[in-house]
Structures are given as structure tokens and as C-alpha cells.
C-alpha positions as CSV (number, residue, x, y, z in Angstrom):
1,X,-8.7,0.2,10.6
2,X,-11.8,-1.6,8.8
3,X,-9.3,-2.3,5.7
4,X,-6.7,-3.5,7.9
5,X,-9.3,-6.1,9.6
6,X,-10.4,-6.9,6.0
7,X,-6.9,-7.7,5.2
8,X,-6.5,-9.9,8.0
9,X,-9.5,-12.1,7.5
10,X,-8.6,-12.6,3.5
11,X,-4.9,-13.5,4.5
12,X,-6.7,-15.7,7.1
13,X,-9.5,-17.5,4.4
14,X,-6.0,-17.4,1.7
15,X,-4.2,-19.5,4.5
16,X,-6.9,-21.7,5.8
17,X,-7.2,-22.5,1.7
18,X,-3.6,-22.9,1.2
19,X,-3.5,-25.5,4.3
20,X,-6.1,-27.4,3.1
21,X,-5.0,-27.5,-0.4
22,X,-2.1,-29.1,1.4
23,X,-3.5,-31.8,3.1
24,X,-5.3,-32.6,-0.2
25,X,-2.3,-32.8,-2.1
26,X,-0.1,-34.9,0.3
27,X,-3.1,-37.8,0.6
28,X,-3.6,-37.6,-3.2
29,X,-1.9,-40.3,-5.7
30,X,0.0,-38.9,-8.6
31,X,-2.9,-40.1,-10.6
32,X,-5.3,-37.8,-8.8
33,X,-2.9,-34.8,-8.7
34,X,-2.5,-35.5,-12.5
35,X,-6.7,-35.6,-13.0
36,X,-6.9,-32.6,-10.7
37,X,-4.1,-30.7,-13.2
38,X,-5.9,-31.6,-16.3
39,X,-9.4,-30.5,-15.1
40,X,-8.2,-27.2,-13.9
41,X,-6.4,-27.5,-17.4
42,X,-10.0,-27.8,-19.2
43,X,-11.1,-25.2,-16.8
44,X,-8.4,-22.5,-17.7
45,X,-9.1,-23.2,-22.0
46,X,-12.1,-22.9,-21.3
47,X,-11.8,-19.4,-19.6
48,X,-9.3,-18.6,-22.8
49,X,-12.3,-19.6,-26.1
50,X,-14.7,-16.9,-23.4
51,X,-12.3,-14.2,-22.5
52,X,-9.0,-14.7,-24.3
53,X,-5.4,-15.7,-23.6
54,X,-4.3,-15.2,-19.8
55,X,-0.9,-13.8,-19.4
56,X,1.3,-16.3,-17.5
57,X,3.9,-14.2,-16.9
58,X,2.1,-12.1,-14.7
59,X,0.3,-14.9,-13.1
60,X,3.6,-15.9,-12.3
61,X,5.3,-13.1,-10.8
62,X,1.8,-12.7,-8.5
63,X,2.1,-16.5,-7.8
64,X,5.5,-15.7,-6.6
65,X,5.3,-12.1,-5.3
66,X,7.0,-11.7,-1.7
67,X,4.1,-9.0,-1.0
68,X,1.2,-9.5,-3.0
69,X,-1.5,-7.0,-2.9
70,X,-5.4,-7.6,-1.8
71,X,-6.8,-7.8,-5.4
72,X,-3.8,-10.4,-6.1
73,X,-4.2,-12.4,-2.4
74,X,-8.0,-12.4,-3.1
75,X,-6.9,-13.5,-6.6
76,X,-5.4,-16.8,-5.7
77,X,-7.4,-17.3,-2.5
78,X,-10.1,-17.9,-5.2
79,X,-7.8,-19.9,-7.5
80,X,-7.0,-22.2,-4.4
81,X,-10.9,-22.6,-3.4
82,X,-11.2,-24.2,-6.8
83,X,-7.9,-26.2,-6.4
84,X,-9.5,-27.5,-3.2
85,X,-13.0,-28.0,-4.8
86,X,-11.4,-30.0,-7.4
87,X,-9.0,-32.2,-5.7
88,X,-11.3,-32.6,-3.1
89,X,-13.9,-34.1,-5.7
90,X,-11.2,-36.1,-6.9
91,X,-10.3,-37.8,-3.9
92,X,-13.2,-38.2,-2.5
93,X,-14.7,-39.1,-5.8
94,X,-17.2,-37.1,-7.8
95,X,-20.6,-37.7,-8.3
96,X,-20.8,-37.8,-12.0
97,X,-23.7,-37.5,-13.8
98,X,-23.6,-37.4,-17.7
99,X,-26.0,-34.7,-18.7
100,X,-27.2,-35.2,-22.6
């Protein structure tokens, strides 16, 4: 029953991040949903010089999946916390300091 309940709140937080990924995306401009693409972009290379290549294809059937399992829901619930963090900067507009 605790698993179940577990489930339940991560589909819940996936949603909530989904929903508000949304929103973000449908007051955006195509020049901010282009910005947001290209830093997430940066972010992913990055990722690949640190831990290697990520396989797309499997990415893509998860992305895509009609059941997805928890380690794959948790998996894009975090991908779509950093959408939001990003597009959210973005519209909003970031703080941005140059460090040197």
C-alpha cells in the first residue's frame, strides 16, 4: 500500500510539473522557447563531455511510453522541474551575473 501511495504523489508532483510546464510554454514567445531549448541544449552537452553520449532512442520510447514505470516517471518528472526552472528564468528574466 506505501508503494502504491508513493506512486500516487510522484504521478501527482509529474502532473503538477507537466501543467506548469504548460502554462510556461503557452505565455512564452518563440524567442524564449528557442533560448529555453538551447540552454537545456548546453545543459544536455554538457552532461555528454561528464558522462558520455545519452541514448535518444530510449529517451524517446520512455518520453512516449503509454505506461512508463516509476524510475522512468520520476525520470522526466525531474527533466520537467528543470524545463520549468529554465523557462521560468527565461520569462521572467534571469538574474545574470557574470562570474570571472
Amino acid at each position: 500500500m506505501k508503494q502504491k501511495a508513493l506512486s500516487m504523489t510522484n504521478m501527482y508532483r509529474f502532473n503538477q510539473y507537466l501543467t506548469l510546464a504548460n502554462q510556461l510554454a503557452s505565455v512564452a514567445t518563440k524567442d524564449d522557447l528557442a533560448e529555453c531549448a538551447r540552454l537545456l541544449a548546453i545543459n544536455v552537452a554538457h552532461y555528454q563531455s561528464v558522462y558520455g553520449s545519452l541514448p535518444l532512442d530510449e529517451t524517446l520510447e520512455m518520453a512516449y511510453s503509454e505506461s512508463p514505470n516509476q524510475a522512468q516517471i520520476d525520470m522526466m518528472t525531474n527533466g520537467l522541474e528543470t524545463m520549468v526552472g529554465v523557462l521560468g528564468g527565461i520569462v521572467q528574466g534571469f538574474d545574470v551575473k557574470p562570474s570571472h
